[in-house]
GURODO-593363 format. One line per 10 residues: for each residue x, y, z of N, C-alpha, C, O. Coordinates in steps of 0.02 Angstrom, whole numbers. Layout:
BEGIN
X Y Z X Y Z X Y Z X Y Z ~ ...
//
This chain:
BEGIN
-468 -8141 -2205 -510 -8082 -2197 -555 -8074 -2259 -531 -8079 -2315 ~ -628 -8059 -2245 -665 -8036 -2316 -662 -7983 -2342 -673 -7936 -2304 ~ -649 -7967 -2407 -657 -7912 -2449 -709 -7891 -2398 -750 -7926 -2370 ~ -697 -7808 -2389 -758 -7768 -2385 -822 -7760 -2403 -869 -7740 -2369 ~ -819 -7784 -2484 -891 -7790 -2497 -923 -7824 -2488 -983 -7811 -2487 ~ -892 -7902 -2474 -942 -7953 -2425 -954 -7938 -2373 -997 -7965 -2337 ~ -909 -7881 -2358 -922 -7875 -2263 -1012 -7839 -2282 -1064 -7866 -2265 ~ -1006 -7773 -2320 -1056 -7727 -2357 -1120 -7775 -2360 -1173 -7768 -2328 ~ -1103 -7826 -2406 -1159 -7827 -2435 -1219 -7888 -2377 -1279 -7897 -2385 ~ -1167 -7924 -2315 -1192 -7955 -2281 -1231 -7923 -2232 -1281 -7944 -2204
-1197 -7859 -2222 -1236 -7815 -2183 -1293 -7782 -2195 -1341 -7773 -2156 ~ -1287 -7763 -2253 -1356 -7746 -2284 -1409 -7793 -2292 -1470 -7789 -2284 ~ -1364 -7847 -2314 -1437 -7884 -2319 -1488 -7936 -2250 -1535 -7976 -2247 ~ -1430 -7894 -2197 -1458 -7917 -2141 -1506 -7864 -2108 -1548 -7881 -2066 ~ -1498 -7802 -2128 -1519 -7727 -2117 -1598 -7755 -2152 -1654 -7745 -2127 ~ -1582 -7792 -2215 -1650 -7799 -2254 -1706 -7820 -2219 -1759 -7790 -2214 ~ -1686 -7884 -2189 -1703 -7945 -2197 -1743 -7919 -2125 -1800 -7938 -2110 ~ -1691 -7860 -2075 -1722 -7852 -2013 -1785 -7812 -2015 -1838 -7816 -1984 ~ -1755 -7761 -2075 -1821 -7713 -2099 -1873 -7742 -2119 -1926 -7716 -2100 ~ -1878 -7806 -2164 -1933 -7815 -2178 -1969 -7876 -2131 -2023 -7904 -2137
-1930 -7881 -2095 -1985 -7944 -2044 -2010 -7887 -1992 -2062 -7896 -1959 ~ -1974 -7833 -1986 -2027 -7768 -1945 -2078 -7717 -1980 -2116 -7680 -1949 ~ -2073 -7722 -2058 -2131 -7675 -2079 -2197 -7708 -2087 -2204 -7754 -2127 ~ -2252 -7685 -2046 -2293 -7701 -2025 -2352 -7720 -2101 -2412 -7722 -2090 ~ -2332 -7729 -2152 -2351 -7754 -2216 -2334 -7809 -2215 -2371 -7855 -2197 ~ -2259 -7817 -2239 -2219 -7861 -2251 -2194 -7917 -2198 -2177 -7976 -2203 ~ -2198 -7877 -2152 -2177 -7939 -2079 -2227 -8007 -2094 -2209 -8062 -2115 ~ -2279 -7990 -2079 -2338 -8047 -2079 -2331 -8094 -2122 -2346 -8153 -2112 ~ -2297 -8060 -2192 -2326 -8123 -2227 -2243 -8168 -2230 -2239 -8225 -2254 ~ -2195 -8137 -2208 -2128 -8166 -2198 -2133 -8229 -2133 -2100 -8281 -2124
-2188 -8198 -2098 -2198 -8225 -2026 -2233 -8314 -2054 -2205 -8368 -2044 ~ -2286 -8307 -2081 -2331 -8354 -2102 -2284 -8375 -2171 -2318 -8406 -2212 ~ -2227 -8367 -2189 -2201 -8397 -2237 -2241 -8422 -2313 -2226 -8462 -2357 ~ -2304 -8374 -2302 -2328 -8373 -2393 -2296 -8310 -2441 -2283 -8255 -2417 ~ -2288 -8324 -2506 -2294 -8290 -2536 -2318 -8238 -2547 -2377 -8243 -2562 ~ -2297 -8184 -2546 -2340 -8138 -2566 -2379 -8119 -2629 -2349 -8108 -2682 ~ -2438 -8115 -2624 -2486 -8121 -2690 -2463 -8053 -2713 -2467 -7999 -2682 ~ -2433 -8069 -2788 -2430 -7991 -2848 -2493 -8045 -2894 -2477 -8090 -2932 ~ -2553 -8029 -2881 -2602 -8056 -2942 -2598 -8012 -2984 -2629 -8016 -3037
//
């Protein structure tokens, strides 16, 4: 069985990962797999 906080922290970072391929900023450029420009 996993410690809880792996259970925690897999979930969150699946929460992330879902959030940011849906915020309409950030999706796109996750989508097209560039970098995002910080110039």
């Amino acid at each position: 069985m996993q410690p809880i906080i792996d259970i925690i922290n897999e979930l969150s970072k699946n929460y992330i990962d879902d959030y940011l391929a849906t915020h309409p900023a950030i999706g796109p450029i996750i989508d097209r797999g560039d970098p995002p420009a910080f110039d």
